[in-house]
C-alpha positions in Angstrom: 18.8 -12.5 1.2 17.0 -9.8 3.3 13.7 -11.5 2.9 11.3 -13.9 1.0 7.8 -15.3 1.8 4.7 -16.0 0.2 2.0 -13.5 -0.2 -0.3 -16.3 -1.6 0.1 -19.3 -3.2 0.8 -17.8 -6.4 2.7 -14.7 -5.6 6.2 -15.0 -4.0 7.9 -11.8 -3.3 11.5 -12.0 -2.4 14.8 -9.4 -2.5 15.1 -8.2 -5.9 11.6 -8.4 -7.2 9.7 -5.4 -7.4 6.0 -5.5 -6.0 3.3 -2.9 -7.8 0.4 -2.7 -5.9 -2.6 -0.2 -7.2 -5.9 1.1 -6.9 -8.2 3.5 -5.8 -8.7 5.2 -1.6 -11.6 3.8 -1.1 -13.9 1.2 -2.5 -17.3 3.0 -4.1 -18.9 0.7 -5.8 -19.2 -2.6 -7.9 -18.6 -0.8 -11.2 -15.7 1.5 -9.9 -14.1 -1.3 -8.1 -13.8 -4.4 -10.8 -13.1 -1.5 -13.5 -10.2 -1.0 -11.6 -9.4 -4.6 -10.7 -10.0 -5.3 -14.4 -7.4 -2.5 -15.6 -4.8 -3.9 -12.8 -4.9 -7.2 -14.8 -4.4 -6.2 -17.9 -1.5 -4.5 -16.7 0.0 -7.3 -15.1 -0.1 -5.9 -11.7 -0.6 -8.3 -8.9 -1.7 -6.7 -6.0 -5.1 -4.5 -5.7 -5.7 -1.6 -2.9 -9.1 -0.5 -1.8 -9.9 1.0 1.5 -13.0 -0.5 2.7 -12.9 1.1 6.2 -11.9 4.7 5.6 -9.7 6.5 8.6 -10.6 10.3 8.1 -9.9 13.4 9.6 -13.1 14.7 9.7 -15.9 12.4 10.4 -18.1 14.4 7.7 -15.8 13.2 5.6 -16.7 9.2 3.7 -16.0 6.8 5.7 -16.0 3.9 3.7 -18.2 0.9 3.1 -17.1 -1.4 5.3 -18.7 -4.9 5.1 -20.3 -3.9 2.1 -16.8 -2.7 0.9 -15.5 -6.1 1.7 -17.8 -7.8 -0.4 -17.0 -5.8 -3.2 -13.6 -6.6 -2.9 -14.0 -10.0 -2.6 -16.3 -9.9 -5.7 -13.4 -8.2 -7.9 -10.8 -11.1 -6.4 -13.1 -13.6 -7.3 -12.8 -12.5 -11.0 -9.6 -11.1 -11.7 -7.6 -13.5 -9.3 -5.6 -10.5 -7.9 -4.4 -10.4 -4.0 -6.1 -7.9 -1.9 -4.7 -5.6 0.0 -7.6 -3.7 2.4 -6.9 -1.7 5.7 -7.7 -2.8 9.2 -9.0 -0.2 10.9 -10.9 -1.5 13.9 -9.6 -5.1 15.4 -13.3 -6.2 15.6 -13.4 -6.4 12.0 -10.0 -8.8 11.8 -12.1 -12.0 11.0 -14.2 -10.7 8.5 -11.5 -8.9 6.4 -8.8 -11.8 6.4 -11.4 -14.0 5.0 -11.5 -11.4 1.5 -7.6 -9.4 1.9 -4.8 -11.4 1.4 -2.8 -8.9 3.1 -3.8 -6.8 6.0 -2.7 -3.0 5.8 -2.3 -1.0 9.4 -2.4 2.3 8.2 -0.4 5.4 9.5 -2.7 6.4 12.5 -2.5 2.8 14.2 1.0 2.6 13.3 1.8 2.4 17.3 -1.8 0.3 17.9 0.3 -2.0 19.6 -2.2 -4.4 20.6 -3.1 -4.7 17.2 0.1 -4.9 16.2 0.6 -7.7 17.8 -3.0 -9.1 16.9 -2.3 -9.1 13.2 0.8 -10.7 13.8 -0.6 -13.7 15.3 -2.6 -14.5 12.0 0.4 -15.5 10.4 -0.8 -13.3 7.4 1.7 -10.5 5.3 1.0 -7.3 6.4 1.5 -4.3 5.1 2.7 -1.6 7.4 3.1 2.1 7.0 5.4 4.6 9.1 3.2 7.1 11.0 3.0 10.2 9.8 5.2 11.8 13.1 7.7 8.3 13.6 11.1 8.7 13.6 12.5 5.4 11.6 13.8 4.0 14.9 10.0 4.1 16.5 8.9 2.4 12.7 11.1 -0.2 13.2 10.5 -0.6 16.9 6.5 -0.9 16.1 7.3 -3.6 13.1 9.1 -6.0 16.2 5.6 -5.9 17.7 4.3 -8.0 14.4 7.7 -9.6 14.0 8.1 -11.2 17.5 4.4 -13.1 17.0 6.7 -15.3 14.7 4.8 -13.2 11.5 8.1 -12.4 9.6 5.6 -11.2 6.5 5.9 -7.7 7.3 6.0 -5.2 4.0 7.2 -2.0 5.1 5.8 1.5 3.8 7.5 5.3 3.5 4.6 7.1 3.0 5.7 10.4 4.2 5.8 12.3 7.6 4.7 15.8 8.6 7.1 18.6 8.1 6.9 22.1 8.0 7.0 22.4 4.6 3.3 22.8 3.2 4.4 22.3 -0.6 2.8 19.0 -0.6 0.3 16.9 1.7 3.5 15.4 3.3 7.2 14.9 3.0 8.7 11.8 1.4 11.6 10.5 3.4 13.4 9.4 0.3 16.3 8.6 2.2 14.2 6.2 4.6 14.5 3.8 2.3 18.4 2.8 2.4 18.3 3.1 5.8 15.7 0.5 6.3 16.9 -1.6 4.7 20.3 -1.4 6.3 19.1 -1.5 9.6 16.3 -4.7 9.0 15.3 -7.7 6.8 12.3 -6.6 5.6 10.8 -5.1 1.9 10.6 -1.6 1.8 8.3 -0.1 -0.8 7.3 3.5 -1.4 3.8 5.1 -1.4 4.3 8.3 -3.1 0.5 9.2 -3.6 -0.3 10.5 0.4 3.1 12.6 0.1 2.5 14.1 -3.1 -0.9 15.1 -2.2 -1.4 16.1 -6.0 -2.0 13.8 -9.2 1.1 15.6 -11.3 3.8 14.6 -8.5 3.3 11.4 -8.1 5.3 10.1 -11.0 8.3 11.8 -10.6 8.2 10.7 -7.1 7.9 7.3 -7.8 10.5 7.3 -10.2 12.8 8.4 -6.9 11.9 5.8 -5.2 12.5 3.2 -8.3 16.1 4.6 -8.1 16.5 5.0 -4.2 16.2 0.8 -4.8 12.7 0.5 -3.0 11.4 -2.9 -3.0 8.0 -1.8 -4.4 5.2 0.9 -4.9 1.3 1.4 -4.0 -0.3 4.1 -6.0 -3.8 5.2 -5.9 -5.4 4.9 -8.9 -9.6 5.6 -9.8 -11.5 5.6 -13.1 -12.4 9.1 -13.1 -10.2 10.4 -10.2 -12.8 14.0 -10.0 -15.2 12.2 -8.7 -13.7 10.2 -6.2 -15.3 10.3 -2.7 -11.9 10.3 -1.4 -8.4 11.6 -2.0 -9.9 13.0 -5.5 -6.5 15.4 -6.2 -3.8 12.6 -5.5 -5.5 9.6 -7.7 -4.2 8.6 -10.8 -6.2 8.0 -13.4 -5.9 4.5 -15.7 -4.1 6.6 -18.8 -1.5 8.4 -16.5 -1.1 5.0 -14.7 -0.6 3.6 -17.8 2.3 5.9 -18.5 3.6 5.7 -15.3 4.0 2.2 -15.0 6.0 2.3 -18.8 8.7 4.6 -16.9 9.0 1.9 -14.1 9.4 -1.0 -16.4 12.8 0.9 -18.2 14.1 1.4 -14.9 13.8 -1.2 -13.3 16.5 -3.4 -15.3 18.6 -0.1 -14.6 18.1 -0.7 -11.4 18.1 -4.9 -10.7 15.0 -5.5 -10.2 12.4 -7.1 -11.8 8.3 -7.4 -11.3 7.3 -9.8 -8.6 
């Protein structure tokens, strides 16, 4: 078995299962937030995203709520009993998200933050790591060692897409990353196919590559009314096209043999 560990007490994820994990860039508000979470339930999907620390391009751009983010969080866990998933973005803030996120998500630009690599491996928590947007798969899997050699063997790895010349969309999905992963290492690969699509309409057909590719899992944005997002506005699903979306994984995955964590 390539891997299997316990993301909390209640959620075991292991080779073969398939691990959904949704919701919106970045955490707004109360309403916006446990709407969301609410939605995610009802669906039956287990995990919920929010960025609570934003890192943006341009610092005009939102950054986030940060603490305040976290409590909200915290608040839509409390009711809907899903596990959190919320991006460390500065290491001073470790304490105070591991006490709301179940896992801890290192986003592309710290992707070779090794000292915080090797920080968040020490807390013995799952952590969700995505490929930098210029890695080559062998500097990826290099950076992963820095968590895995803390002894924190709860590593979920992310294609997200790098930077190519092709301007078509925000990035390129290395489809093919995924087989080769998980060749090369014991560790869940899933696919985020929002940040490479870069637009709303592509995101399910590129999630239903990744599905068939045999990807371990998916993290899609999702938002209540996607337009007026303060972040990522074009790429966001909204809860009806999630809703579909989420239909076309559940016929494939049997096709496919896997089945929802």
């Amino acid at each position: 078995m390539r891997f299997s560990f316990d993301i909390t007490d209640d959620l075991h994820f292991e080779e073969g299962k398939f691990l959904m994990i949704a919701g919106p860039c970045a955490v707004e508000d109360l309403d916006q937030i446990i709407s969301t979470a609410r939605y995610m339930k009802k669906l039956g999907i287990p995990v919920l995203r929010g960025g609570a620390f934003k890192p943006r391009t341009s610092p005009d751009s939102f950054q986030g709520l940060g603490q305040n983010g976290l409590e909200l969080l915290r608040q839509a866990k409390e009711e809907t009993g899903l596990a959190i998933v919320t991006e460390l973005l500065d290491p001073s803030d470790l304490n105070e998200l591991i006490a709301v996120s179940d896992i801890i998500q290192i986003g592309s630009r710290n992707s070779q933050n090794f000292p915080m690599l090797r920080k968040v491996g020490k807390t013995g928590k799952p952590v969700l790591f995505k490929r930098g947007f210029g890695n080559t798969i062998d500097e990826f899997l290099n950076a992963a060692k820095y968590i895995t050699r803390e002894g924190n063997n709860k590593v979920i790895l992310v294609e997200r897409g790098i930077r190519t010349f092709e301007p078509s969309t925000r990035f390129t999905l290395d489809i093919s990353a995924v087989p080769v992963i998980q060749e090369r290492i014991d560790l869940p690969v899933i696919v985020d196919p929002s940040h490479p699509a870069g637009i709303a309409r592509y995101v399910a057909p590129l999630s239903r590559a990744a599905v068939a590719v045999g990807s371990d899992g998916l993290m899609i944005e999702v938002h209540p009314d996607p337009p007026r997002a303060k972040s990522d506005s074009q790429q966001q699903l909204d809860f009806n096209q999630f809703s579909a979306l989420k239909e076309e994984v559940d016929s494939l995955l049997p096709v496919c043999g896997r089945r929802y964590v």
